[in-house]
BAFI-3210 file (N, C-alpha, C; in Angstrom, 3 decimals, decimal comma, padded with zeros to 6 digits):
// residues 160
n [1|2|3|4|5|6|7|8|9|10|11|12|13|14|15|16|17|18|19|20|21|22|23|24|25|26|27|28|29|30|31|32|33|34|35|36|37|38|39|40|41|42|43|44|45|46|47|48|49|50|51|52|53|54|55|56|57|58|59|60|61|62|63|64|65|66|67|68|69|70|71|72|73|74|75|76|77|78|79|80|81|82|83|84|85|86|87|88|89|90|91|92|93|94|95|96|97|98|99|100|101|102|103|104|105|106|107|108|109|110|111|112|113|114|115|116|117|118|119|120|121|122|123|124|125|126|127|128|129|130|131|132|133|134|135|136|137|138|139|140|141|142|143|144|145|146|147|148|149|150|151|152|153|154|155|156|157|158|159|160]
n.u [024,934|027,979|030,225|032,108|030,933|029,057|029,847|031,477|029,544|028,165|026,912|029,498|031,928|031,310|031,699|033,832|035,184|033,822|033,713|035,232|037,245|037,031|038,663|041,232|040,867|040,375|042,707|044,463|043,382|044,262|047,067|047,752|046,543|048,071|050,521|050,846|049,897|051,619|054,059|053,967|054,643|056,771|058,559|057,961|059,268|061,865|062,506|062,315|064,000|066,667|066,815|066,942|067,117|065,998|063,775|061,033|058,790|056,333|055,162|054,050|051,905|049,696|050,470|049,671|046,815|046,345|047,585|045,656|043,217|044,056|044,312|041,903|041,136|042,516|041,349|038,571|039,823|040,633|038,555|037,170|038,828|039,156|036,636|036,074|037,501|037,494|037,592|040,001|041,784|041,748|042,736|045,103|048,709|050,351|048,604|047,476|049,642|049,956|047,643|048,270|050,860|050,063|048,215|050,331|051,761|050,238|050,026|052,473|053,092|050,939|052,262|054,728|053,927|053,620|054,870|056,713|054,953|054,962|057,141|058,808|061,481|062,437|060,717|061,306|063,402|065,826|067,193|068,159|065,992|065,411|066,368|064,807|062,281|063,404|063,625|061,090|060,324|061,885|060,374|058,255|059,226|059,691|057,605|055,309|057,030|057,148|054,281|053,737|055,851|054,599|052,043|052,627|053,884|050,996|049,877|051,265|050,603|048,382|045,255|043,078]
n.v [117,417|118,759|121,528|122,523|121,524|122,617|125,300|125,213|125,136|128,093|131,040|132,985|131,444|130,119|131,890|132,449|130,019|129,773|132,384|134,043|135,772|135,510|134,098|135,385|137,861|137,795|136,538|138,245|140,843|139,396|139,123|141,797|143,003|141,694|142,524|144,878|144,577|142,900|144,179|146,361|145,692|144,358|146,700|148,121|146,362|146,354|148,732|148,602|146,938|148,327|149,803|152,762|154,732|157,594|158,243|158,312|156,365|156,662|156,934|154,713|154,490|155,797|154,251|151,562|151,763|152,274|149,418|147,930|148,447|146,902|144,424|143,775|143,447|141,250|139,178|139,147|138,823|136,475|134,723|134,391|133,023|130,593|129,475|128,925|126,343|124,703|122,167|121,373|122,692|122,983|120,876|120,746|121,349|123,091|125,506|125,438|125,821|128,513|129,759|129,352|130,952|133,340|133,763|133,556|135,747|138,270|138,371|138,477|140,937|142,273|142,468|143,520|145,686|147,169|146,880|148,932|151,474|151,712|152,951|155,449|157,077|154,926|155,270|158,250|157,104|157,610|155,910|152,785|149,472|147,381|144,048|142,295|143,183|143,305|141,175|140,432|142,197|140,388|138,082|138,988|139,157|137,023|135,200|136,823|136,321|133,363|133,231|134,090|132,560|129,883|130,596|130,996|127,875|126,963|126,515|124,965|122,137|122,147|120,216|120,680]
n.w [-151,499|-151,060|-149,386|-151,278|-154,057|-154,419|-154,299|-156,513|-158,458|-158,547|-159,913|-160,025|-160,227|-162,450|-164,053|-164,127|-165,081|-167,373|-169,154|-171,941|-170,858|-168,007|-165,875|-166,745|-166,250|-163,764|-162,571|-162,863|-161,283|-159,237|-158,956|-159,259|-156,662|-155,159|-155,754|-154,777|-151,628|-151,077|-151,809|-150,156|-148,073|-147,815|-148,049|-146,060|-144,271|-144,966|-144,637|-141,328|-141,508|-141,728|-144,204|-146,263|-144,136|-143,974|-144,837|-143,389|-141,154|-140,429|-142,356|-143,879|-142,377|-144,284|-146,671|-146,021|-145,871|-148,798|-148,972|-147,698|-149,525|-151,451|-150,299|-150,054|-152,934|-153,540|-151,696|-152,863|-155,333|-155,269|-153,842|-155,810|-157,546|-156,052|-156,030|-158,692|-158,928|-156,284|-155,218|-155,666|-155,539|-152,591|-151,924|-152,235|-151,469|-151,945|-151,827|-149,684|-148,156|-149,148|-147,574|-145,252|-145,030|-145,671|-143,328|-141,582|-141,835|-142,023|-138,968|-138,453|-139,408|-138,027|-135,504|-136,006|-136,647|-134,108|-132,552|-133,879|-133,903|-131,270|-130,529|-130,374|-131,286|-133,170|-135,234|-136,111|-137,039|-135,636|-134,245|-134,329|-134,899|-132,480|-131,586|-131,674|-133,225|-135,458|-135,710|-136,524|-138,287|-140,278|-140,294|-141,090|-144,401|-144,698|-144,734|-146,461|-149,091|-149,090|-149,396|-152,109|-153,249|-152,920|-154,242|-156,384|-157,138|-157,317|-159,618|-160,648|-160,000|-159,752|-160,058|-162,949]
ca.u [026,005|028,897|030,074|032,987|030,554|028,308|030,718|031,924|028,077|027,835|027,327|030,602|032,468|030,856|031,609|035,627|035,438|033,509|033,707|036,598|037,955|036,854|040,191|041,969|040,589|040,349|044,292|045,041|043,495|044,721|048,666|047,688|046,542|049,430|051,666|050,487|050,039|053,153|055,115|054,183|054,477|058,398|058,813|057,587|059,981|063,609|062,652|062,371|066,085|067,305|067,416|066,372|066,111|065,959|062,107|059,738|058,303|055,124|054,587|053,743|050,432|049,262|050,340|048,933|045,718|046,723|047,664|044,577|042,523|044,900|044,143|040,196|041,280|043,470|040,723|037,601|039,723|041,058|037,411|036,710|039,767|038,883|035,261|036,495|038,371|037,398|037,390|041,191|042,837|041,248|043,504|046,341|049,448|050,828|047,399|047,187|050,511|049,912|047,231|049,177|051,723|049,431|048,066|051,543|052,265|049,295|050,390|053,948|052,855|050,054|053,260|055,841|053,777|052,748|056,654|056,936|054,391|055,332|058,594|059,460|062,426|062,524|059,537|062,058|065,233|066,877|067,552|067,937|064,970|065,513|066,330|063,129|061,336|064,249|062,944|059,846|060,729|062,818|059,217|057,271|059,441|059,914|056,496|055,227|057,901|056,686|053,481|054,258|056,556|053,675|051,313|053,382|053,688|050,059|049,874|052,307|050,614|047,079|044,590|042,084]
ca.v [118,156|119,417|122,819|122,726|121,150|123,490|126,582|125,146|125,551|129,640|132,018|133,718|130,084|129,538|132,971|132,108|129,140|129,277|133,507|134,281|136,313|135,785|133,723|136,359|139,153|137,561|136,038|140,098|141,206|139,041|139,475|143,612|143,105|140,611|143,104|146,159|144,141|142,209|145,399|147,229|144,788|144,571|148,359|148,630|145,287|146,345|149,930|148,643|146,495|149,796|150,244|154,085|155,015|158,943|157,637|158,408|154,780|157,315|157,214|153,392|154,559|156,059|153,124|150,548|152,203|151,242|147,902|147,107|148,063|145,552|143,063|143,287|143,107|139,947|138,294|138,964|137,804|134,948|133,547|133,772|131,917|129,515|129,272|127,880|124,931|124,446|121,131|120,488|123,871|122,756|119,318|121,358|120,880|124,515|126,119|125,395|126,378|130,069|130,084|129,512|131,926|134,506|134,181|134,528|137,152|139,177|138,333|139,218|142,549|143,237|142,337|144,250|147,506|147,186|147,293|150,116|152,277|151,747|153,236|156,855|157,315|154,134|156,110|158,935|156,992|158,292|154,871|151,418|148,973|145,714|142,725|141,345|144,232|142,807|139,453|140,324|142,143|139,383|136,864|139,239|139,279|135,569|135,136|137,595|135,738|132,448|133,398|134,323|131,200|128,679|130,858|130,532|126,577|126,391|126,690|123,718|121,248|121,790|119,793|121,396]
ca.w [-152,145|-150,203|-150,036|-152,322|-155,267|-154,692|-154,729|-158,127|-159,146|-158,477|-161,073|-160,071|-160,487|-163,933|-164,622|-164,178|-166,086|-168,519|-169,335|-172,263|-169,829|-166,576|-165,472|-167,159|-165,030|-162,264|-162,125|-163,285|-160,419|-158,129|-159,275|-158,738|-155,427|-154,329|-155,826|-153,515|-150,863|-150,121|-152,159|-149,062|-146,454|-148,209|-147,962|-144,831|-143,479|-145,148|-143,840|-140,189|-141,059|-141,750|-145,440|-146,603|-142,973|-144,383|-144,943|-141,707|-140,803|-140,443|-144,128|-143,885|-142,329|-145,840|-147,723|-145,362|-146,246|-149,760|-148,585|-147,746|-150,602|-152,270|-149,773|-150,625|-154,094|-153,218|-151,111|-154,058|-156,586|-154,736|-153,990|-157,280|-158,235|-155,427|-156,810|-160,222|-158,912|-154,812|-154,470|-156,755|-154,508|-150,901|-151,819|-152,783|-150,846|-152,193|-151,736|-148,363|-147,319|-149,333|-147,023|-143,961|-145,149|-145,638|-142,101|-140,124|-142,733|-141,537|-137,642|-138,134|-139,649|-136,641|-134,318|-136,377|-136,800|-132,857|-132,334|-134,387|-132,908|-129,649|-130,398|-131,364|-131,987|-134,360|-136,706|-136,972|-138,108|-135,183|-133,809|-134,755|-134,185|-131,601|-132,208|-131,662|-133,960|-136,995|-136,019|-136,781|-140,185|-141,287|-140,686|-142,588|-145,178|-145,084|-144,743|-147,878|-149,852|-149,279|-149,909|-153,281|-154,240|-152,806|-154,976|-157,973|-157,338|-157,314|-161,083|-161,540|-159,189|-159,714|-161,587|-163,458]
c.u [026,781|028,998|030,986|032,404|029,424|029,201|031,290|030,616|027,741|027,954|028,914|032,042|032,135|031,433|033,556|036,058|034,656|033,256|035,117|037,656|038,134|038,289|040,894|041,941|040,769|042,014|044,778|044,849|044,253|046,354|049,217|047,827|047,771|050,540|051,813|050,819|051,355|054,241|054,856|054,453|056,254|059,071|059,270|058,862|061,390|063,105|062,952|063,993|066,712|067,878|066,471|066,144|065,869|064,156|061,364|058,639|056,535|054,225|053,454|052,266|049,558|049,284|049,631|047,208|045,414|046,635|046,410|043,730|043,173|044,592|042,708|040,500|041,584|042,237|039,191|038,362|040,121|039,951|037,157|037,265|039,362|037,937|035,256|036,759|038,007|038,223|039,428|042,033|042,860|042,172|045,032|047,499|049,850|049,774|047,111|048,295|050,440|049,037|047,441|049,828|051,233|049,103|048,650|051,860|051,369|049,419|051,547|054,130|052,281|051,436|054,265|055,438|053,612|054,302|056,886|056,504|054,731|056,803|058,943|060,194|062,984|061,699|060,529|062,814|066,073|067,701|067,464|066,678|065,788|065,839|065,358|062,022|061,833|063,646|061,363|059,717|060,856|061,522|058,578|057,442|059,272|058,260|055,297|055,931|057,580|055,316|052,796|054,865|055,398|052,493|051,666|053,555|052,410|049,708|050,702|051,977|049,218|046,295|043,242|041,138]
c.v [118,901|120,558|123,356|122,253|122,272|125,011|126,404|125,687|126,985|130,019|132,492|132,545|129,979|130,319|132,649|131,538|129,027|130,766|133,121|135,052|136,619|135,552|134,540|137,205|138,965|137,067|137,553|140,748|140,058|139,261|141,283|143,796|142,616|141,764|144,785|145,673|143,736|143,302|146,228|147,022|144,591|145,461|148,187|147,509|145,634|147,670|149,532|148,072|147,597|150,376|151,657|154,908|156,861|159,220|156,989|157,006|155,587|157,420|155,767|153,768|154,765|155,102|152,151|150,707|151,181|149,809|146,943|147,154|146,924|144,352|142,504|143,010|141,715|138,838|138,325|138,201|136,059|134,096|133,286|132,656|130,357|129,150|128,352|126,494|124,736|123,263|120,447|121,595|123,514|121,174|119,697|121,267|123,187|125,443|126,439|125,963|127,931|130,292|130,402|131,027|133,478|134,952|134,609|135,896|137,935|139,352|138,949|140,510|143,437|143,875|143,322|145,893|148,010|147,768|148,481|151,173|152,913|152,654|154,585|157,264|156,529|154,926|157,233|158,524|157,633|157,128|153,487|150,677|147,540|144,886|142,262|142,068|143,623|142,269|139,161|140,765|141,092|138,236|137,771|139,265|137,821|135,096|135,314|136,488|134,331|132,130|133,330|133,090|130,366|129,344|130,501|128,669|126,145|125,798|125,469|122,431|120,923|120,886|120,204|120,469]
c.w [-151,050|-150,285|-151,270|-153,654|-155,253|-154,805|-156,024|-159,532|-159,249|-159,307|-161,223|-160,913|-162,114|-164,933|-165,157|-165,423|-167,316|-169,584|-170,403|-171,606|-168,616|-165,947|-165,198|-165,812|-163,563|-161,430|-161,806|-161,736|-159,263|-158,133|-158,822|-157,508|-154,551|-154,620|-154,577|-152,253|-149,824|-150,619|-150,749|-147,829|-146,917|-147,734|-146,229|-143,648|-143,590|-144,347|-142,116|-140,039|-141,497|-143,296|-145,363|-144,867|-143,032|-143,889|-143,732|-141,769|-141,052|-142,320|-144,504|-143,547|-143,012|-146,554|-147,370|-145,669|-147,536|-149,839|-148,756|-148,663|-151,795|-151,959|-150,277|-151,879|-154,135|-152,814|-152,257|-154,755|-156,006|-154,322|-155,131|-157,849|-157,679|-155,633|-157,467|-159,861|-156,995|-154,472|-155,280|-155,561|-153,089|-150,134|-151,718|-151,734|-151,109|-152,107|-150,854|-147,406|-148,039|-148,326|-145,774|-144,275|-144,845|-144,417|-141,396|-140,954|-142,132|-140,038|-137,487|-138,503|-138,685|-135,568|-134,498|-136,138|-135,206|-132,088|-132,688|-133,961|-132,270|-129,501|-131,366|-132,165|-133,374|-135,479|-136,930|-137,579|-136,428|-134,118|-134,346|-134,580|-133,270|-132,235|-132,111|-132,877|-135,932|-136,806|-136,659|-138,156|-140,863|-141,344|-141,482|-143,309|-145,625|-145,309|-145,869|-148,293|-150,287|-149,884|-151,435|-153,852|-153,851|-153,944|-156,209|-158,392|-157,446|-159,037|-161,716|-161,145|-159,002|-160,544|-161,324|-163,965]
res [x|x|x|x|x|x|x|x|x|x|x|x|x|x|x|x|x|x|x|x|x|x|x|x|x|x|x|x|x|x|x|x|x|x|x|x|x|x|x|x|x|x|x|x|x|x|x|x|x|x|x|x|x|x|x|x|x|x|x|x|x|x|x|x|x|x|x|x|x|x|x|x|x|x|x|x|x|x|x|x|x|x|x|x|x|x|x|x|x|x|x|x|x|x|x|x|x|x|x|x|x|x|x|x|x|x|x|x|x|x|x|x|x|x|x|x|x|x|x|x|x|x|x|x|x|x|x|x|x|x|x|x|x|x|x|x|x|x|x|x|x|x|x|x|x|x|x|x|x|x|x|x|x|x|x|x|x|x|x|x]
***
């Protein structure tokens, strides 16, 4: 037995599919977490292209906190989800590229906030950021974003 037939076999897996509301709960949370998540990784990306710049980049460090309890949320429910169905998602064409997405998304955020940091006067507002610091916004946004639409195609492309 492989590992994807045996991850379909786990309590947690059984629990998905064959619970009246496991699915449920488990899509719920994962839509919560995604929404924290990439809602703050948004925030945090138009703020650096210079929307609200009133709003101290320093605030981002509080939410990012946030962020991440979203992300654990995101990554529990998302095994679970991946539990249910392994071996139909691991084939997935849109499954595989949320997964991508997700990764540079999490790189272009290390890179973006590393930019940010590094740079004072950008955390007050009292200067523009780089072009290279946008460039890096504009992938995390693109990045997030895609994330999100390949997630949403999974649902139209899978078989159950």
């Amino acid at each position: 037995m492989n590992i994807l037939e045996w991850l379909v076999t786990t309590p947690i897996a059984t629990w998905v599919t064959t619970s009246a509301y496991g699915y449920y709960i488990s899509l719920s949370g994962h839509a919560i977490g995604m929404a924290v998540v990439a809602g703050t990784m948004l925030m945090a990306a138009l703020r650096v292209l210079g929307f609200s710049r009133h709003t101290p980049l320093s605030m981002f460090d509080r939410l990012f906190k946030i962020a991440w309890a979203g992300f654990a949320l995101n990554l529990i429910t998302g095994v679970m989800l991946f539990a249910a169905n392994a071996k139909n998602l691991s084939a997935n064409l849109a499954f595989l590229l949320k997964l991508g997405f997700i990764a540079f998304g999490g790189l272009a955020v290390y890179f973006l906030w590393r930019a940010v940091k590094s740079d004072d006067k950008l955390q007050d507002g009292e200067q523009s950021a780089t072009l290279s610091t946008k460039l890096l916004a504009i992938m995390t946004l693109g990045c997030w974003v895609a994330a999100i639409v390949a997630g949403r195609i999974i649902g139209y492309t899978i078989s159950y």
